[in-house]
C-alpha positions as CSV (number, residue, x, y, z in Angstrom):
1,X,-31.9,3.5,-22.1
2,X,-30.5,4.0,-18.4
3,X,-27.5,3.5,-17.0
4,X,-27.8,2.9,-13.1
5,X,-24.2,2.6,-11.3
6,X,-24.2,1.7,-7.7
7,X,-21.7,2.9,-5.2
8,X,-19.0,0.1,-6.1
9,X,-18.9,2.0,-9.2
10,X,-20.7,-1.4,-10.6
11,X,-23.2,-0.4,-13.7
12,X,-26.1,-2.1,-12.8
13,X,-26.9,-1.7,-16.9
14,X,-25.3,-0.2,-19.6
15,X,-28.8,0.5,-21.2
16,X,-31.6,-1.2,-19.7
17,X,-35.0,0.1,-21.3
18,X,-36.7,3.0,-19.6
19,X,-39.5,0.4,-18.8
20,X,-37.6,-2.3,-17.9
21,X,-38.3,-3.3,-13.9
22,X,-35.1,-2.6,-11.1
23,X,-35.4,-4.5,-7.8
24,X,-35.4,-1.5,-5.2
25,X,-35.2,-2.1,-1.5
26,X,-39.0,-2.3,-0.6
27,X,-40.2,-3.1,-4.2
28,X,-39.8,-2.8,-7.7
29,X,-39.1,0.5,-10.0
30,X,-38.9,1.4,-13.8
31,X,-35.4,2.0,-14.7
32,X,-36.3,5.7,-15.9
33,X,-37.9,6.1,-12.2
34,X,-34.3,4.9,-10.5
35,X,-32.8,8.5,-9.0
36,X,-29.4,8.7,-7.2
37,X,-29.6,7.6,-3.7
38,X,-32.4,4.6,-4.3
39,X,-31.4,1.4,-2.8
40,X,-30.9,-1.6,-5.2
41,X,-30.9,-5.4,-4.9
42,X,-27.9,-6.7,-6.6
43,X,-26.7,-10.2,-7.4
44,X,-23.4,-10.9,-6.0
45,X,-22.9,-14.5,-6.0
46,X,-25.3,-16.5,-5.1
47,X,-26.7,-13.6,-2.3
48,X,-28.7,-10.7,-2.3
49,X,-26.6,-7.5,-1.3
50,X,-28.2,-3.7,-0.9
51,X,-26.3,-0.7,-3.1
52,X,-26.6,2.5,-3.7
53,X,-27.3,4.2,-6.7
54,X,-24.8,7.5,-7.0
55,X,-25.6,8.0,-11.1
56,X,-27.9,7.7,-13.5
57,X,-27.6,8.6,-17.4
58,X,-30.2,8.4,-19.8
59,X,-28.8,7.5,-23.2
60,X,-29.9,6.9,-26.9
61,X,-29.0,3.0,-28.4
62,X,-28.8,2.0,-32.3
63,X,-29.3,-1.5,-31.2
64,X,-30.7,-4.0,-28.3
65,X,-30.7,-7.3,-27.3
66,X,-33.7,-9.7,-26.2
67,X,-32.6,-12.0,-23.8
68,X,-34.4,-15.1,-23.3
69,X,-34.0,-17.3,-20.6
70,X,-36.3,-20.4,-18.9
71,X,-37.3,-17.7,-16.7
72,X,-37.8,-14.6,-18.3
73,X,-37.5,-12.2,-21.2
74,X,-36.2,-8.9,-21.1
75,X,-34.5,-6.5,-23.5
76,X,-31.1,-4.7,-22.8
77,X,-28.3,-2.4,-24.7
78,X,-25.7,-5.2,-26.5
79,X,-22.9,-3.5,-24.1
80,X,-25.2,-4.9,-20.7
81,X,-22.9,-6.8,-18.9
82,X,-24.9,-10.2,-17.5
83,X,-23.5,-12.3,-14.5
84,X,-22.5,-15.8,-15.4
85,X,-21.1,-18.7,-13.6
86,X,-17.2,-17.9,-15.3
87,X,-17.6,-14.4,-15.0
88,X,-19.4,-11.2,-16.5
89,X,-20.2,-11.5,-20.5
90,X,-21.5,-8.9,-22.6
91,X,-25.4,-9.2,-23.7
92,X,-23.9,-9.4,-27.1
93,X,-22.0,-12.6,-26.6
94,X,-24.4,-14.2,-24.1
95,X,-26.1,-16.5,-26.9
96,X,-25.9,-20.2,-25.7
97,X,-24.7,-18.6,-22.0
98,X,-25.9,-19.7,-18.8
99,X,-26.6,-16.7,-16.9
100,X,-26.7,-16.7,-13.3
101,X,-30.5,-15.4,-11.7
102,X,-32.7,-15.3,-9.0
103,X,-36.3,-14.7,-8.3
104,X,-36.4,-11.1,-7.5
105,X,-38.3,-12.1,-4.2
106,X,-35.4,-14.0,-3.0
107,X,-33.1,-11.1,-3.2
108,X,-34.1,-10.2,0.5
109,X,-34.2,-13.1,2.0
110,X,-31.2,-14.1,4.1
111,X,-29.8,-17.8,3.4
């Protein structure tokens, strides 16, 4: 699992799957391919901002979650913290949880 924090000190995931696809400025990554310095998309709100990655830590997990949405499936470390409309909840207690999401090709689009 990686965990990518972004200049805010904001951790993008607390164990996202080496695999799992990270919306870089320009295009798409693997989280294991994410280095300090890339450029990320990041949900804030309802809009699209740019950070900055400044660490990166590779990390062994006992346990993941599959989260399943209407959109998409993807698999993360229980501690991932997930954007909601009341707030961040952990992957762990997102069960029944409306998360909030985009289409990764609307992340650069202004308005």
């Amino acid at each position: 699992m990686e965990l990518i924090v972004d200049q805010g000190g904001i951790a993008m995931g607390y164990g996202l799957p080496s695999k799992q696809t990270v919306n870089v400025v320009g295009g798409r990554l693997q989280a294991r391919d994410v280095q300090v310095g890339c450029r990320l998309w990041t949900l804030e709100g309802e809009s699209g901002v740019q950070t900055t990655v400044v660490e990166v830590v590779t990390v062994k997990v006992g346990e993941v979650v599959d989260i399943v949405t209407d959109h998409v499936t993807f698999t993360v470390a229980p501690d991932q913290m997930l954007g909601t409309p009341d707030g961040w909840v952990h992957a762990r207690d997102a069960e029944g949880t409306v998360l909030a999401w985009t289409p990764a090709r609307k992340l650069c689009r202004d308005g």
